[in-house]
N, C-alpha and C positions, 0 to 999 in steps of 0.2 A: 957550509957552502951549498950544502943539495935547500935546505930553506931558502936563501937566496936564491937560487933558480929556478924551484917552484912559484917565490913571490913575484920576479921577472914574467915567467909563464903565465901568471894567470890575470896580471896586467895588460902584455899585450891578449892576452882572449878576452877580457874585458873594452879593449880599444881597437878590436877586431867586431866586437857584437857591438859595439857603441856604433859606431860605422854603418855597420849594416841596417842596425834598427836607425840611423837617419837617412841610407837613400831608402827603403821599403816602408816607413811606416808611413809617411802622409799619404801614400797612396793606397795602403791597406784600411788605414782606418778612415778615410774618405768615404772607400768602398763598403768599410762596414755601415758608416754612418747611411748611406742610400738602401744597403739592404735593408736597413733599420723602418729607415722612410718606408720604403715601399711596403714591406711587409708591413709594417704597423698601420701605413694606410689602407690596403688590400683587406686585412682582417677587419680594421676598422668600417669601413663602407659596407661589407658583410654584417656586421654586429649592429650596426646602429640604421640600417635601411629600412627595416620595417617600423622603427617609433618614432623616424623623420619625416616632418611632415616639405610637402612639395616644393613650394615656397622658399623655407631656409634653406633646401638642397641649393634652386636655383641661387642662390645670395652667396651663400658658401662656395661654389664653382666662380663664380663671379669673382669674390678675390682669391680665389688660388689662380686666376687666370691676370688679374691683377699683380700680384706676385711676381709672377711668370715672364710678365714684362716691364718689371720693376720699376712698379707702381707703388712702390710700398706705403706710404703714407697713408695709399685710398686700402690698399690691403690690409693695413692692420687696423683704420677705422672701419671697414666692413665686417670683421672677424670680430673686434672687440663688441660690436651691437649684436653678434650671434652669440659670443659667449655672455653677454650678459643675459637677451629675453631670447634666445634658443630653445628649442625642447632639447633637453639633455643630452641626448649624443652627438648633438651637433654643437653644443654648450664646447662640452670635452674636448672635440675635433678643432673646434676655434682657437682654444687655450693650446692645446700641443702646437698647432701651428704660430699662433702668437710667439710662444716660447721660441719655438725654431728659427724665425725669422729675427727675435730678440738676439739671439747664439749667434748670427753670422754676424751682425753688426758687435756684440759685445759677448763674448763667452762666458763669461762671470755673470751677467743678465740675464744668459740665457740658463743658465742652469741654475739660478733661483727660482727663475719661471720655473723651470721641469720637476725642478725641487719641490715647490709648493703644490705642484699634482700630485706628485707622487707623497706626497704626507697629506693628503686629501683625503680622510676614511671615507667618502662618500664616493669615490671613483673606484671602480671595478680593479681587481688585484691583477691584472693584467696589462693594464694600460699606469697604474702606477709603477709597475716594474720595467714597462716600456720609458716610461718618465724617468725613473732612478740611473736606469741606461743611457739615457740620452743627456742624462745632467752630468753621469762622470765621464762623457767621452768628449763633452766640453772642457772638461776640468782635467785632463788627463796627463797634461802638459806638465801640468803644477802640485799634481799630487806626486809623494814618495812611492817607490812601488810596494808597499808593506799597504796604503792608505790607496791604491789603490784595489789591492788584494781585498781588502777588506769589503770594498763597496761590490764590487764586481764578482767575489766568490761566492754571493750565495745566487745570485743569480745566473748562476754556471753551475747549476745541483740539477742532477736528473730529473726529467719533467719539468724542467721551467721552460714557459714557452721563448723566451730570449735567449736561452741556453749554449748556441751555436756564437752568437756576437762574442758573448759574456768571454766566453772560452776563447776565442781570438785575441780578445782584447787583452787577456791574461795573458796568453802568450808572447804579445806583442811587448807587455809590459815586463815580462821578464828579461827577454831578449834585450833591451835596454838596459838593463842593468846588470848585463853579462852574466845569467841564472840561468844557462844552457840548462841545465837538467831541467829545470821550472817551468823555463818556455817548450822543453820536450814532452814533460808530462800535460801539459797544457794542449799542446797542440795535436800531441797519440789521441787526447780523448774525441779530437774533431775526428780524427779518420775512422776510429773503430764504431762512432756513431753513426746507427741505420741511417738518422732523420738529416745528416750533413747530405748537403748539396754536393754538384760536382762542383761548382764553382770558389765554395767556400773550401773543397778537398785538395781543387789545383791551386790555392794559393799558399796555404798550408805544406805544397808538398814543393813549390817556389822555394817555399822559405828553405828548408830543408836542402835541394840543390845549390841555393848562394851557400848555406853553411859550408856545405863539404866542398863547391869551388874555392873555399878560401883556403882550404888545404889546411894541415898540422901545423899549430904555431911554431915562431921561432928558434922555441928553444926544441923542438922535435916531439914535444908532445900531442896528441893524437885527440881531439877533438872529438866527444861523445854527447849522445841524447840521453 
């Protein structure tokens, strides 16, 4: 009888986290996905300004403004002529965005695209792991959480500069799968990191508040991290 009630218990905590990770995560991982953007582009414009020449800047601005105003056709023919005869960092910066713009119309497209940068040995080990990132958070949907563990956990190791997403997105993928302690440990590593933001810390501590509003399951058992 008491296995019966623990396999009741841990059912509904399963369809209690299942819940939760569908009203919180399209907007968690929306918002990872723009920190992503941004930071990757912020770094990127620093990294690649001095070997750009003036020229493909202005061309490049041109269709992300294109883009912008969903223009897409003239944007991804602008972007595909920089990443063909570009100078290389603007090569790079065409192709992530190509891929990106691929990912809203088709997420299976687009994370082929990000796939093929990121198995590119000739692209910087930084902007391939920004790639490998941005191909499973396309895929994210559709992978198991074992297969997403797998993509996602090396780039959630100390000193990786995507480290902060990676770790999100673990947590986010455990919590789905009702792996309370998994998505705990996942999400302790955000807060006791110096380099976490406040931003990525108050969502992280969101999450944490809906858990415990949800109170101790049915059968009277006491919900832990």
């Amino acid at each position: 009888m008491t296995d019966i009630f623990r396999e009741i218990d841990e059912d509904l905590r399963r369809d209690r986290y299942s819940q939760l990770f569908r009203r919180v995560a399209p907007l968690l991982i929306a918002v990872v996905v723009l920190v992503v953007v941004g930071v990757g582009g912020w770094q990127a414009w620093r990294w690649f300004d001095r070997q750009s020449a003036e020229d493909t800047g202005a061309r490049f601005e041109e269709a992300l403004q294109a883009a912008r105003e969903g223009k897409t056709a003239d944007a991804e023919h602008a972007l595909s002529t920089i990443a063909a005869d570009g100078p290389a960092g603007y090569q790079l910066l065409a192709r992530l965005r190509l891929a990106a713009i691929a990912g809203a119309k088709d997420p299976a497209a687009g994370a082929a695209a990000f796939t093929a940068i990121a198995d590119d040995g000739k692209v910087d080990a930084v902007w391939r792991d920004l790639a490998r990132l941005r191909a499973t958070l396309l895929q994210i949907d559709k992978l198991s959480p074992d297969e997403a563990q797998a993509a996602l956990q090396p780039l959630a190791a100390p000193g990786q500069p995507w480290r902060l997403t990676a770790l999100e997105t673990l947590g986010l993928v455990a919590l789905r799968a009702g792996k309370l302690e998994d998505a705990g440990r996942w999400f302790d590593q955000i807060l006791t990191d110096p380099a976490a933001t406040q931003g990525v810390r108050q969502r992280v501590q969101e999450i944490y508040l809906a858990l415990v509003a949800g109170g101790p399951s049915a059968t009277g058992s006491e919900t832990t991290n």
